[in-house]
Structures are given as structure tokens and as C-alpha cells.
C-alpha positions as CSV (number, residue, x, y, z in Angstrom):
1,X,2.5,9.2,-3.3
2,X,0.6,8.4,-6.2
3,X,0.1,4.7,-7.7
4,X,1.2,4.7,-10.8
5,X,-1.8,2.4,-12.8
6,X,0.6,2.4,-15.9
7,X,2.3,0.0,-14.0
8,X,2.5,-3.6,-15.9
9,X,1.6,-5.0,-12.4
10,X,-2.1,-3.6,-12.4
11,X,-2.2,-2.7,-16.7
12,X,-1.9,-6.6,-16.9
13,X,-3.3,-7.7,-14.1
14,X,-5.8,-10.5,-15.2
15,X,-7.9,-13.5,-13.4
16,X,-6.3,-16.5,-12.8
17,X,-3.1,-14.7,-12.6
18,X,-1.1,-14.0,-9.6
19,X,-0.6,-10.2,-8.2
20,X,2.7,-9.4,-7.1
21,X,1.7,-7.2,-4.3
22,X,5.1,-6.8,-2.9
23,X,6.2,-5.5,-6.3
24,X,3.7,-2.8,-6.7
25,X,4.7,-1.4,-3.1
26,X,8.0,-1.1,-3.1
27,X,7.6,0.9,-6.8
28,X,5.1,3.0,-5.1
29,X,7.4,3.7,-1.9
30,X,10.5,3.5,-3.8
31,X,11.9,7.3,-3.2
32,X,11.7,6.4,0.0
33,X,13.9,3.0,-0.3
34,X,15.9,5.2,-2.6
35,X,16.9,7.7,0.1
36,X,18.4,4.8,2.3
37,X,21.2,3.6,0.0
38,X,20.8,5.4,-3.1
39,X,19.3,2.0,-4.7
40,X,16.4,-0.3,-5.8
41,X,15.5,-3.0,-3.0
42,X,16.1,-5.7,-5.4
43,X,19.7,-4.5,-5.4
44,X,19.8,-4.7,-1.8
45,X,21.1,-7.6,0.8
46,X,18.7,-9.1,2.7
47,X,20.0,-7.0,5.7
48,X,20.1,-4.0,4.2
49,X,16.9,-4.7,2.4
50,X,15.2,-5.7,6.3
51,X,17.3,-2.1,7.3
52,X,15.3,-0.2,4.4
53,X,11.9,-1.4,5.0
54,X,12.3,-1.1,9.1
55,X,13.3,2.1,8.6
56,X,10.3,3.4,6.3
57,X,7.8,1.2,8.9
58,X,9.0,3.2,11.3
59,X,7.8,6.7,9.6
60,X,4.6,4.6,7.9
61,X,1.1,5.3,9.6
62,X,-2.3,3.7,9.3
63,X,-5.3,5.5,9.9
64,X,-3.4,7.9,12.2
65,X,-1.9,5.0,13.6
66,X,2.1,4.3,13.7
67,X,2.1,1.0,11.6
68,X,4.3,-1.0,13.8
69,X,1.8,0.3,16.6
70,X,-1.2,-1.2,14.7
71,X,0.8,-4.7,13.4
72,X,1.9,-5.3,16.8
73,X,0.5,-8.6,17.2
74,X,0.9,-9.6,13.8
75,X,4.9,-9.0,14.7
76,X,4.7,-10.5,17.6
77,X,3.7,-13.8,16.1
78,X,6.8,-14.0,14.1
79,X,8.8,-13.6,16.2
80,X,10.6,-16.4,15.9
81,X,11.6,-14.9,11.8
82,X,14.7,-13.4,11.0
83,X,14.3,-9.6,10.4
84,X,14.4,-9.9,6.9
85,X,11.6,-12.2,6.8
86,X,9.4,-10.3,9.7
87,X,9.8,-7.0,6.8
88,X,8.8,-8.9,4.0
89,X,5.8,-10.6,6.1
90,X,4.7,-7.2,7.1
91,X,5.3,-5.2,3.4
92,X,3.1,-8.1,1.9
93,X,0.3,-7.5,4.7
94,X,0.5,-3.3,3.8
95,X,0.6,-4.2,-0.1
96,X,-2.7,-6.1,0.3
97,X,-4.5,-3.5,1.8
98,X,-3.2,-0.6,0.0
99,X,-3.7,-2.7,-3.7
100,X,-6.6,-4.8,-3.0
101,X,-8.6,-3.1,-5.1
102,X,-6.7,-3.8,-8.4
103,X,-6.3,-7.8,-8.0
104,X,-8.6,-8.9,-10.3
105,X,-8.4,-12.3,-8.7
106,X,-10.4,-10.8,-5.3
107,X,-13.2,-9.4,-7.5
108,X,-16.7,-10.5,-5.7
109,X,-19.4,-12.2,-8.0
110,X,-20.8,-8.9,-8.8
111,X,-17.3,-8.1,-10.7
112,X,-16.8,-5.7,-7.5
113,X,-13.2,-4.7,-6.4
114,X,-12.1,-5.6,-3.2
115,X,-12.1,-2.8,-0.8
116,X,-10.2,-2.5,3.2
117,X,-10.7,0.6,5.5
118,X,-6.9,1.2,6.1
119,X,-5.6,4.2,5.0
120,X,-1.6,4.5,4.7
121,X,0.7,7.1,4.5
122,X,4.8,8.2,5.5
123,X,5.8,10.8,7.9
124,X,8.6,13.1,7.0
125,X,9.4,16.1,8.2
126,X,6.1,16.1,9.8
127,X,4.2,16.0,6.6
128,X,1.8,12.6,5.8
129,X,2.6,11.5,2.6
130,X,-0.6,9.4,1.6
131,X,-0.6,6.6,-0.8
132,X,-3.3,7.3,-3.1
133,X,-4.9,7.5,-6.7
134,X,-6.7,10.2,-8.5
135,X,-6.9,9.0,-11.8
136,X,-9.7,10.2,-14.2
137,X,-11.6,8.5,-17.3
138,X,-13.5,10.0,-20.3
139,X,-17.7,10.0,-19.4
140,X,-20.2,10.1,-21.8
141,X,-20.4,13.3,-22.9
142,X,-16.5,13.6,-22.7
143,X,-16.4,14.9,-19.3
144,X,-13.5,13.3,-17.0
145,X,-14.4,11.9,-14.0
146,X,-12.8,9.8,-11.2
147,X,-12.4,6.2,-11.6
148,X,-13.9,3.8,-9.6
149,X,-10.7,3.1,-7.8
150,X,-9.8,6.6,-7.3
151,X,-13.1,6.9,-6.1
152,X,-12.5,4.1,-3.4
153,X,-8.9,6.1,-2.4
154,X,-10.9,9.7,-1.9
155,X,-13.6,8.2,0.0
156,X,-10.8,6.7,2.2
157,X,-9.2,10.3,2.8
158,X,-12.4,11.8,3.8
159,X,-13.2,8.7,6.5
160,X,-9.8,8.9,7.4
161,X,-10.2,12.8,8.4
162,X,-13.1,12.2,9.7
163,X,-12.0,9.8,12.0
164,X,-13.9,6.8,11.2
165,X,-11.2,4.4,10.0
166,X,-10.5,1.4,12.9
167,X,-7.2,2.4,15.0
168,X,-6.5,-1.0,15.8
169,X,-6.2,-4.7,13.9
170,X,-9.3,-6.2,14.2
């Protein structure tokens, strides 16, 4: 799955303003929330909204680890949520990883994005749909090359075949 940077969320995305993360993810994951009722999450219940997101958690890996697997503890601490609430919890913890890099407001003082080492991706049908950007910019001479961001994503990929990405929550 591609992010889609035409997206108001990161075209507009300034300092001093607040990123909705959750947004972003659920239009980058939204064929997926599409197959489960045939409709956008905002036009969802809360149950059926929890139901969606459980569902595509269940298929969702990071780093070659099942997701659920690798929030464990972070589930286990609310467990005193409703289901709803747990999804929501966990969807906002995945959207700040997977979009860190585009929140303006977690640039360091060298103007640096924000980077994580947790790759995520959605098994179906055995394939690993990754969550990813290639997007390329005009150079000097005219040539295209990758942006910095899409730099950050490929660079994840190759750590992530290799093998070096964490397999648990530090």
C-alpha cells in the first residue's frame, strides 16, 4: 500500500499544528476496511468499527511479527477498555510509527524527520502487503530521485529483509 502524500493530512501538515494520525491510516488501509462492510470507518458503529480494525490487526505484521503478537503488553494494559477503545488505542500507536516521519511537529533541531524501526505490512492470501512510499523529486540536473521519506521507507524494506528490525516492543 502506498501513502498517498497528496493527502491534505501530510500536503498541509505544518508546526504548531496537530497530525491526525489516525486519519492518515485508516486512508492508507482503507480497501481493507472497505472489504469488511463495503464502507468508510467513519460510517461505521463503534462495534463494527472495533470488528473492522480487529479483523485487519489480525492479518497486520511488524517486522515479521503478527502485530497483536508484538502489542501484547500494550493490550494487556488496557484491558480494562472496551473493544472499541483498545482498536483505536492500538491504530493510533501503528499510525505513529508508520507516519512519524511526516509530522512536522516531531522534527529534531536539525529540521530532521522523525524516524522508528517498525516496518508494517497486511497478510492476504499469503502475500505481505507493505505500507510504504516511493515518491520521487526533480534533482538538479532534472534527474528524479527518491525523497528523503521514501528514502527512510526503502531503507526500512532492506533492514526488514535482512532481518535487523527488533521482533519485540522494546
Amino acid at each position: 500500500m502506498l501513502i498517498n502524500t497528496d493527502n491534505p493530512i501530510i500536503k498541509y501538515s505544518d508546526k504548531g499544528k496537530p497530525f491526525p494520525y489516525d486519519k492518515l491510516f485508516f486512508a492508507t488501509i482503507e480497501p481493507y476496511i472497505l472489504e469488511f462492510k463495503n464502507a468508510r470507518l467513519e460510517k461505521l458503529t463503534e462495534e463494527d468499527a472495533a470488528r473492522c480494525l480487529a479483523r485487519i490487526f489480525k492479518k497486520m505484521e511488524v517486522n515479521g511479527v503478527p502485530v497483536l503478537e508484538f502489542f501484547k503488553k500494550d493490550l494487556d494494559k488496557w484491558d480494562d477498555l472496551d473493544q472499541y477503545h483498545r482498536t483505536m488505542n492500538l491504530a493510533n500507536l501503528i499510525a505513529k510509527d508508520i507516519f512519524c516521519c511526516f509530522d512536522k511537529n516531531r522534527y529534531d533541531e536539525n529540521g530532521e524527520f522523525e524516524v522508528c524501526d517498525r516496518f508494517y505490512c497486511i497478510v492476504k492470501d499469503g502475500e505481505k502487503d507493505y505500507i510504504y512510499l516511493e515518491e520521487y523529486e526533480k534533482g538538479l540536473i532534472g534527474k528524479k530521485h527518491l525523497t528523503e521519506e521514501a528514502k527512510y521507507f526503502k531503507q526500512l524494506m532492506e533492514f526488514n529483509e535482512a532481518g535487523i528490525l527488533p521482533k519485540e516492543k522494546d
